[in-house]
N, C-alpha and C positions, 0 to 999 in steps of 0.2 A: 246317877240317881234318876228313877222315872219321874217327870213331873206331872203327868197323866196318862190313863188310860181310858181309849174309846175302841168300841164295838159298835161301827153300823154297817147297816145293808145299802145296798147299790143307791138305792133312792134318797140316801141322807139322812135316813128314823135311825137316830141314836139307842141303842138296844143297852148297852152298857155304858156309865163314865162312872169314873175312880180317880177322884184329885188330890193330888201329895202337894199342890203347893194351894194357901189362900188366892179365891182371885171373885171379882163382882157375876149376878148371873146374867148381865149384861155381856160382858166379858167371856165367859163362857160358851154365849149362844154362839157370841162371834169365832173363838176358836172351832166351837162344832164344825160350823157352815165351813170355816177358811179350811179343816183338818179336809174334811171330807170332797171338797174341790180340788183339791192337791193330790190326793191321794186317786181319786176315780179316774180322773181324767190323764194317770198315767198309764203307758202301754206295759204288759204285764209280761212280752215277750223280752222286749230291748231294753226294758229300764231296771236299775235296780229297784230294792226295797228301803233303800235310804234316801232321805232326803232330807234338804236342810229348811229350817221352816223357824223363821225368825231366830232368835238368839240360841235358837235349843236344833233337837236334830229329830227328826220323826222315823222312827221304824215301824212297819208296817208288814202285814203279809193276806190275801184273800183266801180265803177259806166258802168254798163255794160262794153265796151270794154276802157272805158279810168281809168287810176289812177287820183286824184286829191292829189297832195302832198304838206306838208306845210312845209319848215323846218326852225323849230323854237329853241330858248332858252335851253335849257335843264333842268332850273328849272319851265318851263311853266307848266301849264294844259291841260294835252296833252286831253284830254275828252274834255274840252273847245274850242281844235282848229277840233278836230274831227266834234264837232257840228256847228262849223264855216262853214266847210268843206259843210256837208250838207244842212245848210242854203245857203248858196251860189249856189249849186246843185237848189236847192228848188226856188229861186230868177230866174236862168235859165229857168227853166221846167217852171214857170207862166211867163218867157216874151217870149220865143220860144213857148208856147205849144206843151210842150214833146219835149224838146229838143234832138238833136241828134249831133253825131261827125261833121257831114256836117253844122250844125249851126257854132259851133264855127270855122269850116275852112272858110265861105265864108260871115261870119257877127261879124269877129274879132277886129272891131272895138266897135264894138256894146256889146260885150265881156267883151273888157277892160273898158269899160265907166261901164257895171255892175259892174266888177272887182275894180273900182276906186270907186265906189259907198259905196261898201260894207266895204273895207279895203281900209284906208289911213296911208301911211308913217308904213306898216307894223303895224299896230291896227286894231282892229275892228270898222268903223264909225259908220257904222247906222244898227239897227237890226230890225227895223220895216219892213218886206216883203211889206205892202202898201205904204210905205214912198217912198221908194225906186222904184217902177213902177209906180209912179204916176212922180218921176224924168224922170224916164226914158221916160215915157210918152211924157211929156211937152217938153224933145228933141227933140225925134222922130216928135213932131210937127212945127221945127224948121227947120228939112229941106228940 
């Protein structure tokens, strides 16, 4: 199960987070900062995209200047959330056309509505990429 998800850019601006478990916003800032020190400061040739990060397991992948990171279960399929990861990426880039950082800062509603699309209640919902922009669609024609 994912217990979070974070989107930031190289410098540590948190662009996305989406929390599946309760936790204080104290507590929060401090995973930001801890996600995003772990994650930066590793080498993207020799290291993997897994890593274990307190009692759970971080999956991760860079997408030009932003990380997309999952931290999930530590008996999961870490390859299964990795390609979540990208699909999700993939879901973006067909409804921004080529999406960029400034998408998700000034259409992050539009974001989360993907985001909620794709994953519900920390699972994977829908894996269909048509299913899913034709939702999307049918909003967008709503307001």
């Amino acid at each position: 199960m994912i217990r979070f998800i974070l989107v930031q850019n190289r410098q540590g601006k948190t662009r996305i987070a989406k929390w599946y478990i309760p936790l204080e916003e104290d507590e929060k800032l401090k995973l930001k900062s801890d996600v995003h020190r772990l994650v930066a400061s590793r080498d993207q040739k020799y290291q993997s995209n897994f890593v274990e990060f307190r009692n759970y397991k971080l999956v991760y992948r860079r997408y030009a200047g932003l990380f997309f990171c999952f931290c999930v279960d530590t008996n999961d399929n870490e390859l299964g959330y990795l390609e979540a990861i990208h699909f999700f990426v993939e879901v973006l880039d067909a409804f921004f056309k080529n999406v960029c950082e400034l998408d998700l800062v000034f259409n992050f509603y539009r974001v989360y509505a993907i985001l909620d699309e794709v994953f519900l209640g920390g699972e994977m919902n829908e894996m269909s990429k048509q299913t899913i922009l034709s939702r999307l669609e049918s909003l967008e024609k709503l307001e």
